[in-house]
N, C-alpha and C positions, 0 to 999 in steps of 0.2 A: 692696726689691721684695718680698722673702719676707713680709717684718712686713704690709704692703699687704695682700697675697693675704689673709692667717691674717686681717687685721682684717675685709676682702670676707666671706670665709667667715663668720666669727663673726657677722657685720652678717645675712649671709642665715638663715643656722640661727634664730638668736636671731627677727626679724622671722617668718618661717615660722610659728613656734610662738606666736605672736600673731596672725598671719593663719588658720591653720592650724586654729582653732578652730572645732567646730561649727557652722553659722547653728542660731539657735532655730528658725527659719521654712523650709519647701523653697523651692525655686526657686518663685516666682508661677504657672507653668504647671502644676507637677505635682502645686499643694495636691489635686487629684482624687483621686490615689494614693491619701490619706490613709486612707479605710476599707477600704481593698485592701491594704495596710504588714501582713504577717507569711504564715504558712503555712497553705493550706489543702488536705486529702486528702478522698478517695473511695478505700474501700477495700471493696470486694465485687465481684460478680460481674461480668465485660468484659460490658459490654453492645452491642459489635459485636463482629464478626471484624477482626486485623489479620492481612491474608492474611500466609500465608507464617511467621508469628508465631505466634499466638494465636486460638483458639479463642473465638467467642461464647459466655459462662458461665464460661470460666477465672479460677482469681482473680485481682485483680490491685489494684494501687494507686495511684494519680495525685495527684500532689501537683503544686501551684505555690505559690510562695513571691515576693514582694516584699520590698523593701528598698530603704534609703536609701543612697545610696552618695556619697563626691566631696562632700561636705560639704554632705549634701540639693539638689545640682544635676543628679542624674540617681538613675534606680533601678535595679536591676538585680533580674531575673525567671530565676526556673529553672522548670524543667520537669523530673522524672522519673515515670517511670513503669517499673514492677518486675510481671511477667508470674510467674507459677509457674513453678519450674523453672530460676529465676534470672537470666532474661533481663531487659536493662535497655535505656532508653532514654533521655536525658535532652536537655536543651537550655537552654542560658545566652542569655542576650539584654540590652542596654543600652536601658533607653529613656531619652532626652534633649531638649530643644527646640532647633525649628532656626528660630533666627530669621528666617534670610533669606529661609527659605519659610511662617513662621508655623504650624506643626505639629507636634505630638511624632511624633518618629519612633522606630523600634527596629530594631536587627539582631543578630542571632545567629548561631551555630553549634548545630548537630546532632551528638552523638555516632557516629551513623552514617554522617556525612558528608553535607555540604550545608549551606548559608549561605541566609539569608535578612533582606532590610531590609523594610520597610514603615515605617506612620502607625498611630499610636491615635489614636482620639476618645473623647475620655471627658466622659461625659455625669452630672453630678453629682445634677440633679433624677428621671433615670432609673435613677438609682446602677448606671450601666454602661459595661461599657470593652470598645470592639470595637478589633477588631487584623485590620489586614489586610497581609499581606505578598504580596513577589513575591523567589522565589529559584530556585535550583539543587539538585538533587538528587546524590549520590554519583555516578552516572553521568552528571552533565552535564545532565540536562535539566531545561524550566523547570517552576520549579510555582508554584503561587498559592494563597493560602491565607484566608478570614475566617472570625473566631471572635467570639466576643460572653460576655463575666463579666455576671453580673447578682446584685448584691447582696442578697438576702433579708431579711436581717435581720443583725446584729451576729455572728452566728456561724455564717451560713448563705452559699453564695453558689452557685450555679450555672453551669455552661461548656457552651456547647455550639457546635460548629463548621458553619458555615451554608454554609462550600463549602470544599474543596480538588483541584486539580490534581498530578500532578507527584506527588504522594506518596504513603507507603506505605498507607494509610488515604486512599482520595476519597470525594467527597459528602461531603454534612451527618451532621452525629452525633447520635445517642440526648444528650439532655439527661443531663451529671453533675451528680450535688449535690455541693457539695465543705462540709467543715465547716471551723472553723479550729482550727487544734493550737495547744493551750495550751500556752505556754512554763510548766516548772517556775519555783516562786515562786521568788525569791534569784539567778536565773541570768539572768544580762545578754543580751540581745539584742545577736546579731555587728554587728560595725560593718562 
C-alpha cells in the first residue's frame, strides 16, 4: 500500500510539472489585458482632497500594476498609493472569467478595510477597461464604485473614476495620467 501511495504521488508531481507549464496564450477572455500587462505611476501633485488624508497639491504617487497570474487564466491588479508623510493605501484585486454569467469579473480587498466584487468591460477598439464594483467599507457600509483606463499610447494611459459611493474619496476624479515603469534590462518580470 506504502509503494501505491509513493508511486500516486510521484504520478502527480512528475504529471504537474508537465501540466504546470505556462499557456503561451492567456485565457481567450483576457487577451484585452494585453496592453494593460505591467506597472503604471502618476507621481506629482494630489489633484483632489482625500478628506481626512490628504490635502489637494500634496505630493503623492499612484501606481497600478497588472499581471498574469495561474498560468495566464486570471490577472491580478494592485493599487498603491503613497501620500507625503508616509501614509499608504493600497488594494490587491483577481480578475477572472465567469462563464456561467459570461463576464470578467474582479474582487478585492482594501488595506484599510473593505472588500469589493464587480465586472470589467474591456473594450480593445477603445483601448479601455472600465471596472465597476459594488462592496463594503471598514464600517460596514455599502459603496459603489466606476472607473475607466484609457490607453494613449504604448507608454501613456489615463484613470479617472466617473462615480464612487461609500468611500473615502466620492464623485468622479480629476483625470490621472499614469506613464508605464520601465522594468530594468536583465531583470525578469514576477511570475
Amino acid at each position: 500500500m506504502r509503494c501505491l501511495l509513493m508511486f500516486v504521488a510521484a504520478s502527480v508531481v512528475a504529471s504537474g510539472f508537465a501540466v504546470g507549464r505556462e499557456p503561451t496564450q492567456p485565457n481567450e477572455h483576457l487577451k484585452g489585458f494585453g496592453p494593460f500587462i505591467g506597472t503604471w505611476r502618476y507621481e506629482g501633485p494630489l489633484p483632489e482632497e482625500v478628506p481626512g488624508v490628504m490635502k489637494k497639491g500634496s505630493k503623492c504617487t499612484v501606481q497600478f500594476s497588472w499581471r498574469w497570474i495561474l498560468d495566464k487564466q486570471a490577472v491580478m491588479q494592485d493599487l498603491k498609493v503613497e501620500f507625503e508623510g508616509d501614509k499608504r493605501v493600497s488594494l490587491k484585486e483577481l480578475i477572472g472569467w465567469n462563464a456561467a454569467d459570461q463576464e470578467l469579473v474582479i474582487g478585492g480587498v482594501i488595506s484599510i478595510g473593505g472588500v469589493e466584487l464587480g465586472t470589467i468591460h474591456l473594450d480593445p477598439r477603445a483601448k479601455t477597461l472600465t471596472v465597476e464594483t459594488k462592496g463594503v467599507n471598514a464600517e460596514g457600509g455599502k459603496t459603489t464604485s466606476k472607473s475607466v483606463f484609457t490607453k494613449v499610447d504604448r507608454d501613456t494611459m489615463t484613470f479617472k473614476r466617473l462615480e464612487s459611493t461609500g468611500n473615502i474619496v466620492e464623485g468622479p476624479s480629476p483625470i490621472y495620467e499614469l506613464t508605464r515603469v520601465k522594468r530594468d534590462k536583465g531583470k525578469k518580470a514576477p511570475k
